[in-house]
VOGU-3710 file (C-alpha; in Angstrom, 3 decimals, decimal comma):
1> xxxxxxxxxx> -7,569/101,340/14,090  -6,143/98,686/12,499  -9,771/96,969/10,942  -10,156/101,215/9,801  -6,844/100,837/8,150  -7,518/97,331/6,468  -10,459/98,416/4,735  -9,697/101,297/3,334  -6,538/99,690/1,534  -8,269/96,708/0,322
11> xxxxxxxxxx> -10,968/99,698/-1,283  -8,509/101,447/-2,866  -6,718/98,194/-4,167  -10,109/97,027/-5,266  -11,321/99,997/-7,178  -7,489/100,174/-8,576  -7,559/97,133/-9,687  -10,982/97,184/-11,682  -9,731/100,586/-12,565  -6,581/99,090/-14,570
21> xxxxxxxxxx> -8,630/95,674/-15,972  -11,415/98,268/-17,539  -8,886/100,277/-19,141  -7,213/97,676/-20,763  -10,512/96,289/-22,097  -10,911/99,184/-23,420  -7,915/99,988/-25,131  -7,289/96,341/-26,358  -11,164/96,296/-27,831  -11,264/99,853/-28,622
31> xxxxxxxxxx> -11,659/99,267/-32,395  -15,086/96,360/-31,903  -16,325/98,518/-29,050  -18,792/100,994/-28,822  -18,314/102,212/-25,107  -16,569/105,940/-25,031  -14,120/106,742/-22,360  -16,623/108,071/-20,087  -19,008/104,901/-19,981  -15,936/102,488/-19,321
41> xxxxxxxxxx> -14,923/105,189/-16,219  -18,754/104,777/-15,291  -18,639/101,025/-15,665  -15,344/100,998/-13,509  -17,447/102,752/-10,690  -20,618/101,196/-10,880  -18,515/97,585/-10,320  -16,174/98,537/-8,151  -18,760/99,917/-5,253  -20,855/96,943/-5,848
51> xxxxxxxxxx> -17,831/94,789/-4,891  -17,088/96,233/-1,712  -20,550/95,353/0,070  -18,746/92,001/0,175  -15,483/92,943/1,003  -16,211/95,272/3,898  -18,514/92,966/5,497  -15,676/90,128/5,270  -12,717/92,513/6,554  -15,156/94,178/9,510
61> xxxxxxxxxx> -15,907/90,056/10,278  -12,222/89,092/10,192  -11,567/92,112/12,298  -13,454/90,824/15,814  -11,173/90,115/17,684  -10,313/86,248/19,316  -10,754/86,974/22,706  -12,243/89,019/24,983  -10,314/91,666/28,067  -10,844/88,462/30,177
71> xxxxxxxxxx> -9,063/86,022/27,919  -12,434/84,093/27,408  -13,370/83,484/23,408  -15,352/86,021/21,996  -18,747/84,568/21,547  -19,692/83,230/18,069  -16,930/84,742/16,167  -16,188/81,907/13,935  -20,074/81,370/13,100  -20,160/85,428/11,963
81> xxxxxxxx> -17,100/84,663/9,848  -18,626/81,550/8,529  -22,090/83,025/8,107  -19,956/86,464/6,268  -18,398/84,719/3,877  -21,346/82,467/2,953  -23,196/85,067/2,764  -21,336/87,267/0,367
//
């Protein structure tokens, strides 16, 4: 529940976040730009869903948990965080 919970705030902060830096581009360029409204909302999309392969993989590979019911370390959990974030 609590790897459910984790990703879904750090989407919303993400796509809030790229949200409020497009709109400000826009309205501090709006006078040397050509983009309308409705390409800078389509711009905000397009990058903010292409950010959260990366993000989603990282949070689900920070999720797995240290151990195992039987106290024993769960196998190769720090190479699938190293191999994660290399990855991404």
């Amino acid at each position: 529940m609590a790897s459910i919970l984790t990703i879904v705030t750090l989407l919303v902060l993400r796509f809030a976040w790229i949200a409020l830096v497009g709109y400000a581009e826009y309205l501090f360029k709006k006078r040397s730009s050509q983009l309308t409204i409705k390409e800078v909302g389509q711009k905000i999309v397009v990058v903010s869903w292409s950010g959260m392969r990366g993000l989603v993989s990282l949070a689900l590979a920070l999720s797995l948990p240290i151990a195992t019911y039987d106290q024993t370390p769960f196998p190769y959990r720090q190479l699938v965080i190293y191999l994660t974030f290399v990855t991404i």
